[in-house]
C-alpha positions in Angstrom: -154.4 128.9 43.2 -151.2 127.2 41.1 -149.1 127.9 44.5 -151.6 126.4 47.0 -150.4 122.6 47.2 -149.7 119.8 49.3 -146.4 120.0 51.3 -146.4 116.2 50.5 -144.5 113.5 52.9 -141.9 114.5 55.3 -138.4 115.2 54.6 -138.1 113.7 51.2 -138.1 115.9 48.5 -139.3 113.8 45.8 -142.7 114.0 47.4 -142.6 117.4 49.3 -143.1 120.1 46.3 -142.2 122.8 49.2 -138.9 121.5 50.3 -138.0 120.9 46.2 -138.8 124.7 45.0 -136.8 125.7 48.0 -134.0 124.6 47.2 -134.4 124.8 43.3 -135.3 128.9 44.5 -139.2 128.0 42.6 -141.2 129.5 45.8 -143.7 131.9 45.4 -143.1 135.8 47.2 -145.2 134.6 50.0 -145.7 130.8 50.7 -147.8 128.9 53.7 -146.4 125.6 54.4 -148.0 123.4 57.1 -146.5 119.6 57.3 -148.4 116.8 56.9 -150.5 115.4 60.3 -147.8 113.4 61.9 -145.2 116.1 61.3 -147.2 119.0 62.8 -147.2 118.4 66.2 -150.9 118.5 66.9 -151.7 117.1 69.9 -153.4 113.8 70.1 -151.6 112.2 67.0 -148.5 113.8 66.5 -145.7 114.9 68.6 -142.9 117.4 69.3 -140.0 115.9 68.5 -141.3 114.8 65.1 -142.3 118.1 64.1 -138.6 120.0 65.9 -137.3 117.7 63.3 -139.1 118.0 60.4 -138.9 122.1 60.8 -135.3 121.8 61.4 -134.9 120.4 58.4 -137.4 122.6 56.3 -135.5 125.7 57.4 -132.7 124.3 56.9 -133.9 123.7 52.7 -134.8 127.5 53.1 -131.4 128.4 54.5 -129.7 127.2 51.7 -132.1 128.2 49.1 -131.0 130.5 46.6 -133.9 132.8 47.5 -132.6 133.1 51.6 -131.1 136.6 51.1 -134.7 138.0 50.7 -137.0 135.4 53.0 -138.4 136.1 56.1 -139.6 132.5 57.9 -142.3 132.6 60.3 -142.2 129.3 62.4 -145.6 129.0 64.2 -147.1 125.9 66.6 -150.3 125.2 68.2 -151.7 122.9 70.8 -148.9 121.1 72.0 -146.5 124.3 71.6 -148.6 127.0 72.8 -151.7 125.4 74.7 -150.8 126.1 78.2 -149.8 130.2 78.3 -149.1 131.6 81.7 -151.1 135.0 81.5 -153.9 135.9 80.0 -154.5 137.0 76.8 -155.5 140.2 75.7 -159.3 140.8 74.8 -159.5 142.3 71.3 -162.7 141.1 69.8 -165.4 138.2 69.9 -162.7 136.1 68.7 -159.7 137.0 70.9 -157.0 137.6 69.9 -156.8 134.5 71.2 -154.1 132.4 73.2 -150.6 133.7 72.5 -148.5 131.5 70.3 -145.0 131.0 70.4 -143.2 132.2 67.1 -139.9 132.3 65.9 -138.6 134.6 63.5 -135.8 133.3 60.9 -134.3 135.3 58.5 -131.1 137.3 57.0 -133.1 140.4 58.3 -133.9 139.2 62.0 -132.3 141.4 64.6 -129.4 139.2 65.8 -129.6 138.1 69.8 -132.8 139.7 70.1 -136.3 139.0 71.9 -139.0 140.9 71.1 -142.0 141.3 73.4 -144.3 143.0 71.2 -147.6 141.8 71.4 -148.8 139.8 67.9 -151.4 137.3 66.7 -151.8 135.2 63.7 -153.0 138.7 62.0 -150.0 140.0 62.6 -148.1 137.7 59.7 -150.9 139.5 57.1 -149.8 143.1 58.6 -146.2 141.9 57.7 -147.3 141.0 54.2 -149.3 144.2 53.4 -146.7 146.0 55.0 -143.7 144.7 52.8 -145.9 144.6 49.2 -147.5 147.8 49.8 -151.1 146.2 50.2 -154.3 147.2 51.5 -154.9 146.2 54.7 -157.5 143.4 54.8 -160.7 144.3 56.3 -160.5 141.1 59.1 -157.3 142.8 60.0 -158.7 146.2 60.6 -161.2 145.0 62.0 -159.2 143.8 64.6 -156.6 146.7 65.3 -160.2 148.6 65.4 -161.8 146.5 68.6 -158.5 146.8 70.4 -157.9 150.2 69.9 -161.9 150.5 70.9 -160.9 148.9 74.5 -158.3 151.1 74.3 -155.8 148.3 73.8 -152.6 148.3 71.0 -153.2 146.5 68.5 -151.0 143.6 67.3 -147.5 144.4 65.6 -146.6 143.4 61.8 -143.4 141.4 63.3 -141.2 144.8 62.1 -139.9 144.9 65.5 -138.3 141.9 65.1 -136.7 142.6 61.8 -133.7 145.1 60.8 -135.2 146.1 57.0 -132.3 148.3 55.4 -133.5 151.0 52.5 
């Protein structure tokens, strides 16, 4: 639990613990950052250019953290980024999985110029995780690949298809 902590305020880094152990190369192997309420672009309170912003400048921090050569960032929205889709998505279980979700992919080992139209949910970050440390797959996760394989649907990627991993 010594990792789980609060982002802080915005852009300045004598408040925000993230953006201060990214560039001092302190973060954990796998870190969740969410910014505070005004910076996260939730609708109703908050708002998109704020939030472009504010992750503009915490990738940027990332970027020039000594830790960039092995980091893989995963830059998620919701509401205001991803409410209105224009297809339906796929049924996997009783909870989706759910509206897609736009995502971008930042990192030394992102294929360069590339889209990538594989289907992926927020699962699909945990198959990433388990995939690079060797885990277990989490039960919820199976779960899941196991009730859209059932409807005889693929299940979600691990974002791999997105990346260039070298041996």
């Amino acid at each position: 639990m010594k990792h789980l902590r609060d982002g802080g305020l915005g852009d300045d880094e004598s408040t925000n613990r993230f953006l201060a152990d990214a560039r001092a190369g302190k973060l954990p192997p796998v870190t969740f950052y969410k910014p505070q309420g005004n910076l996260n672009m939730h609708a109703g309170y908050a708002d998109v250019a704020s939030g472009d912003r504010h992750s503009t400048h915490a990738v940027k921090a990332l970027r020039e953290s000594p830790q960039w050569r092995n980091m893989v960032v995963i830059v998620t929205v919701d509401e205001n980024g991803g409410w209105w889709d224009h297809v339906a998505p796929p049924k996997g279980d009783r909870w989706g999985p759910g509206m897609r979700i736009p995502a971008l992919v930042i990192s030394p080992f992102s294929k360069k110029g590339f889209v990538d139209h594989t289907m992926y949910d927020t699962g699909s970050i945990l198959r990433l995780i388990t995939r690079v440390f060797r885990l277990e797959t989490l039960d919820g996760v199976r779960q899941r690949d196991d009730a859209m394989l059932a409807r005889g649907q693929v299940p979600p990627g691990d974002l791999s298809h997105a990346l260039a991993f070298t041996s």
